[in-house]
C-alpha positions in Angstrom: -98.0 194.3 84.4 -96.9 194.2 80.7 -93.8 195.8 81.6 -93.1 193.1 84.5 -93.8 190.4 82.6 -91.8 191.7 79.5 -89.0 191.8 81.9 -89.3 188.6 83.2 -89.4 187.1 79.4 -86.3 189.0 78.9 -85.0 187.2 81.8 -85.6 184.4 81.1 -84.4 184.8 77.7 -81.1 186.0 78.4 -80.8 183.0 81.6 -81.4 180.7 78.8 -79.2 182.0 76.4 -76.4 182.3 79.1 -77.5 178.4 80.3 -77.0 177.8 76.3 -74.1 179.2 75.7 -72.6 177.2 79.1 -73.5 174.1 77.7 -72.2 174.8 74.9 -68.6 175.6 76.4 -68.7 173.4 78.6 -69.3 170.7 75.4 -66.5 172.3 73.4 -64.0 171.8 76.5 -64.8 167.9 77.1 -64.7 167.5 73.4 -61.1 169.4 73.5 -60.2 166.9 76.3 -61.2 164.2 74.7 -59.0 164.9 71.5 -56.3 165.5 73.4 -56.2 162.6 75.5 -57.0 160.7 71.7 -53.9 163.0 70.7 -51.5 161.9 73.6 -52.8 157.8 73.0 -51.8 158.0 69.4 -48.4 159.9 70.6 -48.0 157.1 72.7 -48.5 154.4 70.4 -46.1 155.6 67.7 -43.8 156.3 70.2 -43.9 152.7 70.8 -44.0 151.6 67.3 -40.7 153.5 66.4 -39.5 151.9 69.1 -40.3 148.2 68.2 -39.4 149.2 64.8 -35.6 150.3 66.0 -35.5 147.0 68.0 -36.6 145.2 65.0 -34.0 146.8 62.6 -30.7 146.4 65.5 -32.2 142.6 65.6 -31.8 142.0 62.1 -28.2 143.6 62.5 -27.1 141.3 65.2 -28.6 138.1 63.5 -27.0 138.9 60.6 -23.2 139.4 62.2 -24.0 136.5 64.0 -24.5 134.3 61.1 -21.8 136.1 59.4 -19.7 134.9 62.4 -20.8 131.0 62.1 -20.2 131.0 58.5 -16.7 131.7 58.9 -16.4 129.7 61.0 -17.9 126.6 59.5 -15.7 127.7 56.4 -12.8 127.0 58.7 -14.2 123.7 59.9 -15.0 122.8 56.1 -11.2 123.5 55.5 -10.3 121.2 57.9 -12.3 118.6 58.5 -13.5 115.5 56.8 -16.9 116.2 56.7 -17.3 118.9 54.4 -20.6 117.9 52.9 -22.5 118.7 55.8 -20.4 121.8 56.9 -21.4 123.1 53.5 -25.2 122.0 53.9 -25.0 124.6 57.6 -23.7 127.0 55.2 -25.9 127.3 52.6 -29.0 127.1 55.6 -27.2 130.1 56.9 -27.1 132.0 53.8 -30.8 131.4 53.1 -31.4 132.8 56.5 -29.5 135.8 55.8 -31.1 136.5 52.6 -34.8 135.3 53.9 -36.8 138.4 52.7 -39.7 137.3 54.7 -37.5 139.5 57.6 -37.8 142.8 55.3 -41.3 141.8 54.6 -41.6 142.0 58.5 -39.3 144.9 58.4 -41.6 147.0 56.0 -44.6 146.7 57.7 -43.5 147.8 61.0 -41.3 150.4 59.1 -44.4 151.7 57.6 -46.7 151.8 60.8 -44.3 154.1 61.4 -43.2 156.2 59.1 -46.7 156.4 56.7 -46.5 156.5 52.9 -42.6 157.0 53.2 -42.7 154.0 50.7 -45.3 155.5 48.5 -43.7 159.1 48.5 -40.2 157.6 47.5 -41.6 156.2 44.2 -43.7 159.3 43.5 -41.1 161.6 43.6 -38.2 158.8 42.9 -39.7 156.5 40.3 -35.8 155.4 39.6 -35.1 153.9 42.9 -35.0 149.7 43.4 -36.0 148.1 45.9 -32.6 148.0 47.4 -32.5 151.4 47.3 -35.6 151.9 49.0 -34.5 150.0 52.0 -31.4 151.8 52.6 -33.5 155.1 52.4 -35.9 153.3 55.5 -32.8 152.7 57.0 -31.3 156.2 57.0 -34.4 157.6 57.7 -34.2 156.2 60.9 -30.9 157.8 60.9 -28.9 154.5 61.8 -25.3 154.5 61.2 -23.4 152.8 58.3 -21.9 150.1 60.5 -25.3 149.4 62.0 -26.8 149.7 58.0 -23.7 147.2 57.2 -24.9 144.9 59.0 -28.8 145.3 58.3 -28.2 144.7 54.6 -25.5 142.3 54.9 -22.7 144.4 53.1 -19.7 145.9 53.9 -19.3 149.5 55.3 -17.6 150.0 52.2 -20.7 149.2 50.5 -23.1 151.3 52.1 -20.7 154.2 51.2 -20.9 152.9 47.2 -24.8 152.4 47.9 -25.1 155.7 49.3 -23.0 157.2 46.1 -25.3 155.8 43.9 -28.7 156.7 45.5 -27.5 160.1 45.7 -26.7 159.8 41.3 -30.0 158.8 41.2 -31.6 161.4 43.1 -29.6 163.9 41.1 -28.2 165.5 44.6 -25.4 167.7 44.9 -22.1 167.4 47.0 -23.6 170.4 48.9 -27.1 169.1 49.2 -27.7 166.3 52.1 -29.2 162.4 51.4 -30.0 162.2 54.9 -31.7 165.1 55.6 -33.8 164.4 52.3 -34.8 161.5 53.6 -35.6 162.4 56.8 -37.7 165.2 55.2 -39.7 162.7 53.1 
């Protein structure tokens, strides 16, 4: 009988260590499951971010071409017509549009939803760089094109290139080393 019921411990030991170590597996898988699907929602979301942060940044563009495009022409009107005074007041509401920062402040935020501590990590490793200079580095480092940047920062294409040339004196890069893919690797 001790030998039958030693047995029967035993078997019941090792059922309840097997049981154990199933509910213990079976645990670890729905918590796998769970990060994963917690994994695919953030991957999702960002997605979506960069997204509304690329629509953001081709807004600003457009806006800014299109007020480009009424100030010259209202500087043609002003040229021409008797009522200069309030041609030139339109003006001057269009270029505080065009400058309004509140649309970078906007800008930065979504930019940095985004792209986390890009900001921060510039001026760690590039105490040098303005502010100006920081935003043409968001810019490229969402790998928009110079006529698209132009536009963005209301400059020429001509001085993005000169913008570019200086960021890349500050930054002490080489003709053989690449800005973009520096900032991308930020």
């Amino acid at each position: 009988k001790l030998a039958d019921t030693r047995h029967l411990l035993l078997g019941v030991g090792i059922l309840s260590i097997l049981t154990l170590g199933g509910l213990l597996f079976y645990s670890g898988r729905q918590k796998m499951k769970r990060n994963k699907a917690e994994r695919d929602k953030l991957d999702s979301s960002l997605k979506f971010k960069e997204k509304e942060l690329t629509t953001h940044a081709l807004h600003l563009a457009h806006k800014n071409e299109v007020l480009l495009d009424l100030k010259s022409q209202l500087k043609e009107l002003k040229s021409s017509g008797p009522n200069s005074r309030s041609y030139q007041n339109v003006i001057n509401t269009i270029n505080l549009d065009i400058n309004n920062d509140n649309n970078w402040e906007q800008f930065r935020n979504y930019f940095e939803e985004v792209h986390r501590d890009f900001n921060a990590k510039v001026m760690r490793n590039y105490p040098e760089v303005s502010n100006n200079d920081l935003r043409l580095m968001s810019l490229l480092k969402m790998n928009l094109s110079s006529k698209e940047i132009a536009n963005i920062l209301n400059i020429s294409i001509e001085g993005v290139k000169k913008a570019r040339y200086r960021l890349r004196k500050k930054l002490n890069l080489t003709t053989e080393d690449s800005l973009q893919e520096l900032v991308i690797e930020l």
